[in-house]
GUGU-393398 format. One line per field, with one value per residue (C-alpha): residue in three letters; x negated, y, z negated. Coordinates in steps of 0.001 Angstrom, whole numbers. Example, Ala and Ser with C-alpha at 12.3 -4.5 7.8 and 13.67 -1.06 7.14 Angstrom:
res = c(ALA/SER)
X = c(-12300/-13670)
Y = c(-4500/-1060)
Z = c(-7800/-7140)
END
This chain:
res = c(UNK/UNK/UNK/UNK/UNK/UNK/UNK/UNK/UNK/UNK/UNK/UNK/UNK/UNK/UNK/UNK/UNK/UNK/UNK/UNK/UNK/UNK/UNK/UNK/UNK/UNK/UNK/UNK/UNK/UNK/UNK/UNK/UNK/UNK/UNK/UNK/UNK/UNK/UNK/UNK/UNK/UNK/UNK/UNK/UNK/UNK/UNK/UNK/UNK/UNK/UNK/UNK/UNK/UNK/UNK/UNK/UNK/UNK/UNK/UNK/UNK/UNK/UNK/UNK/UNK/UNK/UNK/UNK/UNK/UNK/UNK/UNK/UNK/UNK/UNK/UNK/UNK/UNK/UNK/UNK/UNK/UNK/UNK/UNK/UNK/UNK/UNK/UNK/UNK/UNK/UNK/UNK/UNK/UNK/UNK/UNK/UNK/UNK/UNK/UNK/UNK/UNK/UNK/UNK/UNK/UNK/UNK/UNK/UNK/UNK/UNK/UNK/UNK/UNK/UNK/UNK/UNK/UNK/UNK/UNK/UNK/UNK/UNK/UNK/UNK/UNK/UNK/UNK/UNK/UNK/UNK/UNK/UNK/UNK/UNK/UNK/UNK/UNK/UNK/UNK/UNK/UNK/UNK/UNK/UNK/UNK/UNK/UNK/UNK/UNK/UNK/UNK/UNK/UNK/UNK/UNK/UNK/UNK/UNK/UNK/UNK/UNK/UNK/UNK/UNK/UNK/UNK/UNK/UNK/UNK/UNK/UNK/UNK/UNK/UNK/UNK/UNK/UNK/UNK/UNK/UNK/UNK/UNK/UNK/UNK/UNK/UNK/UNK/UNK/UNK/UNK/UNK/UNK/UNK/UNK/UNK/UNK/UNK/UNK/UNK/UNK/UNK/UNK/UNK/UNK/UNK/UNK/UNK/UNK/UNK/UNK/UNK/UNK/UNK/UNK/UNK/UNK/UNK/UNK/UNK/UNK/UNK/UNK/UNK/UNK/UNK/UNK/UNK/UNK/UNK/UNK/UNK/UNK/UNK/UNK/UNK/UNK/UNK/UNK/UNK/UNK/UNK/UNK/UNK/UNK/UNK/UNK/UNK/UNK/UNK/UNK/UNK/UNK/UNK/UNK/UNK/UNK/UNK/UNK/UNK/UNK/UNK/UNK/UNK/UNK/UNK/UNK/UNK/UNK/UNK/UNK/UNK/UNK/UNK/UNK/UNK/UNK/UNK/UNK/UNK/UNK/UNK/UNK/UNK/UNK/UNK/UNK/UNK/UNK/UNK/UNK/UNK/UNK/UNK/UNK/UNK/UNK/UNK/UNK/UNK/UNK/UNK/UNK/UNK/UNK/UNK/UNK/UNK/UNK/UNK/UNK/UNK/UNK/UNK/UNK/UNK/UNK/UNK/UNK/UNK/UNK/UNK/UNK/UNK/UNK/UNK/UNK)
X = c(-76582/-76655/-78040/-80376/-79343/-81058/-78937/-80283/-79590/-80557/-80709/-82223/-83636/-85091/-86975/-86161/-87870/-90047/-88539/-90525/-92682/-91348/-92912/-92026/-93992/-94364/-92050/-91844/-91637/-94914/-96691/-97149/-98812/-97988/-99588/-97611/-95360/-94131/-93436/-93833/-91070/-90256/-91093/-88408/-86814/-88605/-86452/-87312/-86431/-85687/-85197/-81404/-81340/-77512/-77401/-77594/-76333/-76901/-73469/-73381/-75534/-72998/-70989/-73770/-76488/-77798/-79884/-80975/-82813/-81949/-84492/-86295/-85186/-87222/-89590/-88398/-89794/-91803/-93611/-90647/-91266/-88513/-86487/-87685/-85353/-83568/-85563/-82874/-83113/-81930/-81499/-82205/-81877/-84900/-86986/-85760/-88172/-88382/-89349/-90322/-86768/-89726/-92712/-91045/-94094/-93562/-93785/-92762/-91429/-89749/-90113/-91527/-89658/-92398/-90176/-91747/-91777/-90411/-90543/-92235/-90596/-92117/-94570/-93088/-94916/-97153/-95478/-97755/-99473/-101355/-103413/-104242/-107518/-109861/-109963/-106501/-104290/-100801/-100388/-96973/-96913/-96048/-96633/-93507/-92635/-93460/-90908/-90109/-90976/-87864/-88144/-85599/-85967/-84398/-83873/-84080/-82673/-83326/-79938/-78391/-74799/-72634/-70801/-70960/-67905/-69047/-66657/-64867/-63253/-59858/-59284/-58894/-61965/-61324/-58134/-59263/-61676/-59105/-56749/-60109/-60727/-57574/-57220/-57993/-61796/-62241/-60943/-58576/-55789/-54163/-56957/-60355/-63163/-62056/-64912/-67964/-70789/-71115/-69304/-70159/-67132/-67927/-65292/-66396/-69638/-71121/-69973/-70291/-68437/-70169/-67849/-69665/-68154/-66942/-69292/-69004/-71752/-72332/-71067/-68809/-69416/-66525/-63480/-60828/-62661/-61902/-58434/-58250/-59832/-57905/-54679/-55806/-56473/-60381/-61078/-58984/-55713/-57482/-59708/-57173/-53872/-51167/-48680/-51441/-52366/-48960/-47922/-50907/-50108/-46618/-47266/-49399/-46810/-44765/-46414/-47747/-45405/-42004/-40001/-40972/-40883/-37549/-36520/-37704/-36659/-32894/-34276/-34855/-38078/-37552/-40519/-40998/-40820/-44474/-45801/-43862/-40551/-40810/-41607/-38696/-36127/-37434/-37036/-33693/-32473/-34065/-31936/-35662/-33902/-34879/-33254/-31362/-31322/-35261/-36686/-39298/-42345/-44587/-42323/-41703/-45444/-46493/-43439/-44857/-48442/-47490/-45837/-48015/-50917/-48483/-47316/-43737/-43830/-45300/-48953/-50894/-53889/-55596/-58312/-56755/-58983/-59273/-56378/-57074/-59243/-57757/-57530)
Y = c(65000/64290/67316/66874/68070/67715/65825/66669/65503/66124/63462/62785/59590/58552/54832/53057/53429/50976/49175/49294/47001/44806/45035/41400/39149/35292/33350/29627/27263/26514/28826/31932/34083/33432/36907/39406/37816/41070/40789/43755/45472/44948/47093/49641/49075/51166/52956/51878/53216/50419/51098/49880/50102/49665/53227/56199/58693/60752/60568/58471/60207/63169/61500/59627/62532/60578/57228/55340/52536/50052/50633/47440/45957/46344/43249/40617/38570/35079/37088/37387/40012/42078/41692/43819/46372/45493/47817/49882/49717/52682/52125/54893/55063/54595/57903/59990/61910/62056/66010/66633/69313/71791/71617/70523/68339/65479/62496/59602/59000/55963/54860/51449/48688/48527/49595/52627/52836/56059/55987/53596/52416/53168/50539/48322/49189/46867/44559/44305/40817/43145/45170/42069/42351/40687/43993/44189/41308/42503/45962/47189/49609/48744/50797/52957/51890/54496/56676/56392/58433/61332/63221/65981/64573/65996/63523/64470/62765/64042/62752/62520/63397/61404/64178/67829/70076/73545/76553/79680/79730/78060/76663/73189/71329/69856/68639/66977/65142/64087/62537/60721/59301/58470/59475/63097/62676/66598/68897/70794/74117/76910/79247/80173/79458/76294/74253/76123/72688/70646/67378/64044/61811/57791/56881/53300/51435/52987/56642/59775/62677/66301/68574/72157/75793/77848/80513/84310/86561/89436/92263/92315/94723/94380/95221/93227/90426/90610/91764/88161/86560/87962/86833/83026/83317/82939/86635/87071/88451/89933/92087/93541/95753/92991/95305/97059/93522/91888/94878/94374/90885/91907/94666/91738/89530/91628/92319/89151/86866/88550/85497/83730/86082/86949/83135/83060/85915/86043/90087/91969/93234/96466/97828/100863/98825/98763/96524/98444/98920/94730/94318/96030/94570/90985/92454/93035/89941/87982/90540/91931/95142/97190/100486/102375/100028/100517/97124/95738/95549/93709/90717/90589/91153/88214/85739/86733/85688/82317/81732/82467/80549/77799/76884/78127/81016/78247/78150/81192/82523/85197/86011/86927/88173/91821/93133/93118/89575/85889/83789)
Z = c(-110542/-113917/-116430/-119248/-122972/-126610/-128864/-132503/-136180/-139331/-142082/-145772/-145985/-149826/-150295/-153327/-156713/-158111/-161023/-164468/-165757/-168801/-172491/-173746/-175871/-175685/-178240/-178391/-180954/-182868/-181274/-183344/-181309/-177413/-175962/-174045/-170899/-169721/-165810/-162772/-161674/-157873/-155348/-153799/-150788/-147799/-145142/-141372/-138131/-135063/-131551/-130359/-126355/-127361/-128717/-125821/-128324/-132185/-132281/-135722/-137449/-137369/-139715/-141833/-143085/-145744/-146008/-149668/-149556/-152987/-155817/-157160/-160405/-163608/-164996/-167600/-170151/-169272/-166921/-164463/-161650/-160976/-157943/-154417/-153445/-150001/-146863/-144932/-141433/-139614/-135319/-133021/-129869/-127864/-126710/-130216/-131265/-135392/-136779/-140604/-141307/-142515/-140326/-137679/-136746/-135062/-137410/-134532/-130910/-130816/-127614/-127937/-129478/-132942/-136157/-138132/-141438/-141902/-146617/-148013/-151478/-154740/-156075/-159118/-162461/-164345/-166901/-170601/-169369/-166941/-169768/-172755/-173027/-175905/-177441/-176997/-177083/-178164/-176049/-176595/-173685/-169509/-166422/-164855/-161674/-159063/-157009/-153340/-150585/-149293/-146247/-144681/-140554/-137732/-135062/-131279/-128283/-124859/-122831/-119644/-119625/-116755/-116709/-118122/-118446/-117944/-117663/-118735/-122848/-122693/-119048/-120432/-120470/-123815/-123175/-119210/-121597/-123948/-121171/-119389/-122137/-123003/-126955/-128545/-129233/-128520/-130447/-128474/-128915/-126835/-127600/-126699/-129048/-130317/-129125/-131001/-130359/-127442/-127945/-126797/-126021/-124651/-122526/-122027/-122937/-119093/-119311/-121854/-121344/-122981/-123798/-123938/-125660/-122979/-121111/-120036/-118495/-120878/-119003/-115502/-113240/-111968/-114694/-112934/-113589/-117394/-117158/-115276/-117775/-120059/-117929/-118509/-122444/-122128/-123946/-127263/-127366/-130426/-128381/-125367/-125689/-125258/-123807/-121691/-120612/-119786/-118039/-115679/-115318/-114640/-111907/-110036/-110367/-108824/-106071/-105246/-106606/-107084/-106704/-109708/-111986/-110112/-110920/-114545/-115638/-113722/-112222/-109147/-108256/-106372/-104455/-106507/-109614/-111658/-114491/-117078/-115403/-114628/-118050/-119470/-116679/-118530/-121766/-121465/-119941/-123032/-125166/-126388/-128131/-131004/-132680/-130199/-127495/-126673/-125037/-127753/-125251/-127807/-128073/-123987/-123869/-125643/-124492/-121102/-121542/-123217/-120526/-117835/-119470/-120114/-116588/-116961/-114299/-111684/-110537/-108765/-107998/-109708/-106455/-103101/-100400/-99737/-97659/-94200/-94376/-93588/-96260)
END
Protein backbone atom coordinates (compact mmCIF):
# COMPACT_ATOMS: atom_id res chain seq x y z
CA UNK A 1 0.00 0.00 0.00
CA UNK A 2 1.49 3.01 -0.77
CA UNK A 3 1.95 5.73 2.36
CA UNK A 4 1.25 9.34 2.20
CA UNK A 5 4.13 12.03 3.14
CA UNK A 6 4.39 16.05 2.95
CA UNK A 7 7.05 17.08 0.72
CA UNK A 8 7.79 20.86 1.66
CA UNK A 9 10.02 23.79 0.32
CA UNK A 10 10.81 26.98 1.00
CA UNK A 11 11.66 29.59 -1.68
CA UNK A 12 12.06 33.58 -2.22
CA UNK A 13 10.50 34.62 -5.17
CA UNK A 14 10.98 38.73 -6.08
CA UNK A 15 9.06 40.24 -9.49
CA UNK A 16 11.00 42.58 -11.44
CA UNK A 17 11.24 46.35 -10.90
CA UNK A 18 9.70 48.75 -13.04
CA UNK A 19 12.17 50.65 -15.11
CA UNK A 20 12.16 54.61 -14.79
CA UNK A 21 10.61 56.90 -16.77
CA UNK A 22 12.94 59.02 -19.21
CA UNK A 23 13.43 62.99 -18.84
CA UNK A 24 14.30 63.84 -22.60
CA UNK A 25 13.33 66.76 -24.58
CA UNK A 26 12.37 66.98 -28.34
CA UNK A 27 15.34 68.18 -30.66
CA UNK A 28 15.07 68.40 -34.38
CA UNK A 29 16.17 70.66 -36.81
CA UNK A 30 14.18 73.96 -37.11
CA UNK A 31 12.19 73.32 -34.52
CA UNK A 32 13.25 75.19 -31.44
CA UNK A 33 11.13 74.11 -29.01
CA UNK A 34 9.84 70.35 -29.68
CA UNK A 35 8.24 69.68 -25.98
CA UNK A 36 9.36 66.92 -23.75
CA UNK A 37 9.53 63.16 -25.58
CA UNK A 38 10.47 61.37 -22.51
CA UNK A 39 9.12 57.64 -22.80
CA UNK A 40 7.71 55.03 -19.73
CA UNK A 41 9.79 52.64 -18.42
CA UNK A 42 8.56 48.95 -18.96
CA UNK A 43 6.90 47.05 -16.66
CA UNK A 44 8.82 44.26 -14.50
CA UNK A 45 8.63 40.89 -15.22
CA UNK A 46 5.93 39.05 -12.81
CA UNK A 47 6.73 35.59 -11.30
CA UNK A 48 4.00 32.78 -12.14
CA UNK A 49 3.36 29.46 -10.87
CA UNK A 50 2.10 26.56 -13.67
CA UNK A 51 0.90 23.23 -12.99
CA UNK A 52 3.41 20.40 -14.72
CA UNK A 53 1.54 16.87 -14.41
CA UNK A 54 5.27 15.90 -15.44
CA UNK A 55 6.53 16.85 -11.96
CA UNK A 56 5.36 14.27 -8.93
CA UNK A 57 8.02 15.71 -6.71
CA UNK A 58 9.71 19.24 -4.68
CA UNK A 59 12.69 17.66 -5.37
CA UNK A 60 14.15 20.73 -7.54
CA UNK A 61 13.39 23.20 -5.55
CA UNK A 62 15.95 21.74 -2.99
CA UNK A 63 18.59 22.89 -5.00
CA UNK A 64 16.97 26.19 -6.49
CA UNK A 65 15.65 28.45 -3.25
CA UNK A 66 15.55 31.51 -5.05
CA UNK A 67 13.41 32.93 -8.06
CA UNK A 68 13.99 36.75 -9.86
CA UNK A 69 11.96 37.69 -12.36
CA UNK A 70 14.04 40.39 -15.02
CA UNK A 71 13.31 44.06 -14.14
CA UNK A 72 11.97 46.28 -17.07
CA UNK A 73 14.30 48.64 -18.77
CA UNK A 74 14.17 52.41 -18.17
CA UNK A 75 12.38 54.93 -20.91
CA UNK A 76 14.30 56.75 -23.76
CA UNK A 77 14.06 59.76 -25.64
CA UNK A 78 11.41 60.15 -28.77
CA UNK A 79 8.99 58.88 -26.46
CA UNK A 80 10.38 55.28 -26.54
CA UNK A 81 8.84 52.99 -23.79
CA UNK A 82 11.17 50.96 -22.13
CA UNK A 83 11.38 47.35 -22.74
CA UNK A 84 8.92 44.75 -20.37
CA UNK A 85 10.81 42.63 -18.17
CA UNK A 86 10.54 38.81 -19.22
CA UNK A 87 7.62 36.92 -16.55
CA UNK A 88 9.28 33.82 -14.86
CA UNK A 89 7.34 30.90 -14.90
CA UNK A 90 7.88 28.58 -12.10
CA UNK A 91 6.07 24.66 -12.61
CA UNK A 92 4.73 22.86 -9.71
CA UNK A 93 3.50 19.94 -9.51
CA UNK A 94 -0.15 19.69 -9.48
CA UNK A 95 -2.05 19.53 -5.88
CA UNK A 96 1.02 21.88 -4.08
CA UNK A 97 -0.28 23.87 -1.85
CA UNK A 98 1.58 27.56 -1.78
CA UNK A 99 1.98 29.04 2.24
CA UNK A 100 3.10 32.82 2.91
CA UNK A 101 6.88 31.56 5.02
CA UNK A 102 5.28 33.93 7.87
CA UNK A 103 1.61 33.49 8.20
CA UNK A 104 1.60 30.42 6.93
CA UNK A 105 -1.79 31.20 5.25
CA UNK A 106 -2.56 29.62 2.38
CA UNK A 107 -2.02 31.93 -0.59
CA UNK A 108 -2.96 29.07 -3.53
CA UNK A 109 -3.66 25.30 -4.24
CA UNK A 110 -2.69 24.55 -7.49
CA UNK A 111 -4.72 21.99 -8.44
CA UNK A 112 -6.26 23.14 -11.62
CA UNK A 113 -4.29 23.71 -14.66
CA UNK A 114 -4.98 28.08 -14.50
CA UNK A 115 -1.34 29.74 -13.85
CA UNK A 116 -1.30 32.08 -10.67
CA UNK A 117 0.32 34.96 -10.54
CA UNK A 118 2.17 34.54 -7.56
CA UNK A 119 4.36 38.71 -7.73
CA UNK A 120 3.25 40.88 -9.88
CA UNK A 121 6.19 43.16 -11.37
CA UNK A 122 6.58 46.71 -10.48
CA UNK A 123 4.75 49.20 -12.75
CA UNK A 124 7.20 51.25 -15.24
CA UNK A 125 7.39 55.01 -14.19
CA UNK A 126 6.05 57.86 -16.20
CA UNK A 127 8.42 59.39 -18.80
CA UNK A 128 8.24 63.74 -18.80
CA UNK A 129 5.66 63.68 -21.97
CA UNK A 130 3.18 62.36 -19.33
CA UNK A 131 3.08 65.72 -17.09
CA UNK A 132 3.39 68.89 -20.11
CA UNK A 133 0.74 70.71 -19.35
CA UNK A 134 -0.10 74.44 -20.72
CA UNK A 135 1.03 75.66 -17.47
CA UNK A 136 3.82 73.58 -17.78
CA UNK A 137 5.36 72.72 -20.96
CA UNK A 138 9.06 71.91 -20.32
CA UNK A 139 8.87 69.68 -16.91
CA UNK A 140 12.25 68.43 -16.21
CA UNK A 141 11.21 65.74 -13.76
CA UNK A 142 9.80 61.73 -14.64
CA UNK A 143 8.07 59.21 -12.45
CA UNK A 144 10.30 56.21 -10.73
CA UNK A 145 9.34 53.07 -11.84
CA UNK A 146 7.72 51.06 -9.08
CA UNK A 147 9.22 47.92 -7.25
CA UNK A 148 8.08 44.34 -7.56
CA UNK A 149 6.27 42.26 -5.34
CA UNK A 150 8.72 39.47 -2.91
CA UNK A 151 7.26 36.85 -0.92
CA UNK A 152 9.07 34.11 1.47
CA UNK A 153 6.54 30.76 0.23
CA UNK A 154 6.71 27.46 1.47
CA UNK A 155 5.51 25.01 -0.98
CA UNK A 156 3.61 21.76 0.08
CA UNK A 157 3.12 18.55 -1.74
CA UNK A 158 1.06 15.82 -0.30
CA UNK A 159 2.80 12.46 -2.03
CA UNK A 160 2.54 8.94 -2.41
CA UNK A 161 5.75 7.13 -2.07
CA UNK A 162 5.93 3.68 -4.29
CA UNK A 163 7.88 2.60 -1.82
CA UNK A 164 8.94 3.73 1.78
CA UNK A 165 12.05 2.41 3.54
CA UNK A 166 11.31 2.35 7.16
CA UNK A 167 13.65 0.78 9.78
CA UNK A 168 16.16 0.69 12.58
CA UNK A 169 19.56 3.48 12.30
CA UNK A 170 22.17 1.78 10.15
CA UNK A 171 20.69 -1.60 8.77
CA UNK A 172 21.21 -0.41 5.24
CA UNK A 173 18.33 1.21 3.86
CA UNK A 174 20.31 3.89 2.22
CA UNK A 175 22.57 1.85 0.57
CA UNK A 176 19.43 -0.98 -0.81
CA UNK A 177 18.26 2.37 -2.33
CA UNK A 178 21.47 3.22 -3.81
CA UNK A 179 21.92 -0.26 -5.62
CA UNK A 180 17.91 -0.09 -6.88
CA UNK A 181 18.52 2.68 -8.26
CA UNK A 182 21.54 1.94 -9.57
CA UNK A 183 23.92 5.16 -8.72
CA UNK A 184 24.54 6.74 -5.07
CA UNK A 185 21.54 9.22 -4.94
CA UNK A 186 21.36 8.61 -0.98
CA UNK A 187 23.75 9.54 1.06
CA UNK A 188 25.08 6.57 2.63
CA UNK A 189 28.17 5.43 5.50
CA UNK A 190 28.94 2.68 8.07
CA UNK A 191 27.24 4.59 10.77
CA UNK A 192 24.00 5.41 12.21
CA UNK A 193 22.63 8.86 11.86
CA UNK A 194 23.76 9.59 8.54
CA UNK A 195 20.43 10.05 6.97
CA UNK A 196 18.99 13.07 9.23
CA UNK A 197 15.76 14.06 6.26
CA UNK A 198 13.76 11.78 4.36
CA UNK A 199 15.11 11.51 0.85
CA UNK A 200 13.34 11.09 -2.29
CA UNK A 201 15.26 9.06 -4.93
CA UNK A 202 13.34 8.46 -8.75
CA UNK A 203 14.44 5.37 -9.99
CA UNK A 204 12.74 5.65 -13.35
CA UNK A 205 10.13 8.12 -14.74
CA UNK A 206 7.19 5.41 -12.89
CA UNK A 207 8.80 4.86 -9.45
CA UNK A 208 10.21 7.07 -6.37
CA UNK A 209 11.97 5.57 -3.76
CA UNK A 210 11.79 7.66 0.04
CA UNK A 211 14.50 7.12 1.92
CA UNK A 212 13.51 7.94 5.73
CA UNK A 213 16.17 8.52 9.06
CA UNK A 214 16.19 5.49 10.98
CA UNK A 215 13.62 4.87 14.00
CA UNK A 216 13.88 3.60 17.74
CA UNK A 217 11.08 3.48 20.41
CA UNK A 218 12.15 5.69 23.28
CA UNK A 219 12.72 3.30 25.94
CA UNK A 220 12.96 -0.86 25.74
CA UNK A 221 11.67 -2.66 28.26
CA UNK A 222 13.48 -5.16 27.53
CA UNK A 223 17.56 -4.31 27.85
CA UNK A 224 18.70 -7.03 25.53
CA UNK A 225 17.05 -5.42 23.01
CA UNK A 226 19.59 -2.49 22.99
CA UNK A 227 22.62 -4.44 23.62
CA UNK A 228 21.35 -5.99 20.08
CA UNK A 229 20.99 -2.95 18.67
CA UNK A 230 23.96 -1.97 19.71
CA UNK A 231 25.54 -5.34 18.17
CA UNK A 232 24.31 -4.09 14.56
CA UNK A 233 25.71 -0.35 14.85
CA UNK A 234 22.13 1.29 15.06
CA UNK A 235 22.94 3.03 18.78
CA UNK A 236 26.43 4.88 18.82
CA UNK A 237 29.49 3.31 19.70
CA UNK A 238 29.67 6.76 21.35
CA UNK A 239 27.06 5.95 23.86
CA UNK A 240 27.97 2.01 24.99
CA UNK A 241 31.28 0.57 26.68
CA UNK A 242 33.01 -0.98 23.57
CA UNK A 243 34.77 -3.57 25.52
CA UNK A 244 31.60 -4.16 27.71
CA UNK A 245 29.78 -4.47 24.38
CA UNK A 246 32.08 -6.77 22.28
CA UNK A 247 32.54 -8.95 25.13
CA UNK A 248 28.74 -9.53 25.13
CA UNK A 249 28.76 -10.05 21.57
CA UNK A 250 31.58 -12.40 22.08
CA UNK A 251 30.07 -14.61 24.97
CA UNK A 252 26.91 -15.05 22.44
CA UNK A 253 28.99 -15.91 19.86
CA UNK A 254 30.29 -18.36 21.67
CA UNK A 255 27.62 -19.99 22.67
CA UNK A 256 25.63 -19.90 19.75
CA UNK A 257 27.99 -19.73 17.11
CA UNK A 258 31.39 -21.06 18.26
CA UNK A 259 32.49 -22.21 14.96
CA UNK A 260 32.88 -19.03 13.28
CA UNK A 261 34.40 -17.21 15.54
CA UNK A 262 36.48 -20.51 15.95
CA UNK A 263 37.22 -20.11 12.01
CA UNK A 264 37.96 -16.37 12.02
CA UNK A 265 39.80 -16.07 14.66
CA UNK A 266 42.12 -19.58 14.28
CA UNK A 267 40.77 -20.42 18.52
CA UNK A 268 39.03 -22.92 20.54
CA UNK A 269 36.00 -22.19 22.29
CA UNK A 270 35.98 -24.25 25.45
CA UNK A 271 32.68 -24.55 27.28
CA UNK A 272 33.70 -22.68 30.30
CA UNK A 273 35.09 -19.96 28.19
CA UNK A 274 32.93 -16.39 28.62
CA UNK A 275 32.86 -13.16 26.53
CA UNK A 276 36.06 -11.95 28.08
CA UNK A 277 38.16 -15.04 28.10
CA UNK A 278 36.97 -15.38 24.01
CA UNK A 279 37.90 -11.99 23.64
CA UNK A 280 41.34 -12.25 24.87
CA UNK A 281 41.98 -15.86 23.12
CA UNK A 282 41.26 -13.43 19.72
CA UNK A 283 43.39 -10.88 21.03
CA UNK A 284 46.20 -12.80 21.12
CA UNK A 285 46.07 -14.56 17.92
CA UNK A 286 45.94 -10.99 16.14
CA UNK A 287 49.18 -10.30 18.30
CA UNK A 288 46.76 -7.49 20.20
CA UNK A 289 49.58 -6.99 23.07
CA UNK A 290 50.43 -4.12 25.17
CA UNK A 291 53.11 -3.61 28.15
CA UNK A 292 53.79 -6.80 29.80
CA UNK A 293 52.18 -9.05 27.54
CA UNK A 294 48.45 -7.88 28.62
CA UNK A 295 45.95 -8.44 25.52
CA UNK A 296 44.83 -4.72 24.47
CA UNK A 297 40.96 -5.41 24.79
CA UNK A 298 40.02 -2.00 23.24
CA UNK A 299 41.68 -2.71 19.94
CA UNK A 300 40.20 -6.57 19.82
CA UNK A 301 37.00 -4.88 20.94
CA UNK A 302 36.55 -2.67 18.14
CA UNK A 303 38.27 -5.04 15.27
CA UNK A 304 35.53 -7.36 16.55
CA UNK A 305 32.51 -5.17 16.03
CA UNK A 306 33.68 -4.00 12.52
CA UNK A 307 33.70 -7.12 11.76
CA UNK A 308 30.61 -8.45 12.87
CA UNK A 309 28.65 -5.51 11.37
CA UNK A 310 30.67 -5.99 8.27
CA UNK A 311 29.82 -9.59 7.28
CA UNK A 312 33.26 -11.07 7.97
CA UNK A 313 32.28 -13.49 10.91
CA UNK A 314 29.35 -14.92 8.45
CA UNK A 315 25.63 -14.13 8.92
CA UNK A 316 23.52 -14.89 12.26
CA UNK A 317 20.75 -14.17 14.04
CA UNK A 318 20.50 -11.98 16.89
CA UNK A 319 16.68 -13.54 18.18
CA UNK A 320 16.51 -17.27 18.93
CA UNK A 321 13.45 -18.60 20.56
CA UNK A 322 13.39 -19.22 24.23
CA UNK A 323 15.05 -22.51 25.15
CA UNK A 324 12.75 -25.19 25.32
CA UNK A 325 10.47 -23.80 22.13
CA UNK A 326 10.85 -25.02 18.29
CA UNK A 327 12.06 -22.69 16.11
Amino acid sequence: MATGFIDKARITVRAGNGGNGAVAFHREKYIAAGGPDGGDGGNGGSIILKVDDNMSTLMDFRYKRKYVADNGMDGQGARKFGKQGKDLTIRVPRGTVVRDAESNEIIKDMSDSEPYILCRGGKGGWGNAHFATPTRQAPRFAKSGLEGEEHDVVLELKLLADVGLIGFPNVGKSTFINKVSGRKSAKAEDRPGVTRTKQWVPVDKTLELLDTPGILWPKFEDSSVGVRLAFTGAIRDEVVDIEELAMRLMDYLGKNYPKAIEERYKLTVAEEDDGYALLEKAGRKRGFLISGGEVDTERMSRILLDEFRGGKLGRFTLELPPEGESA
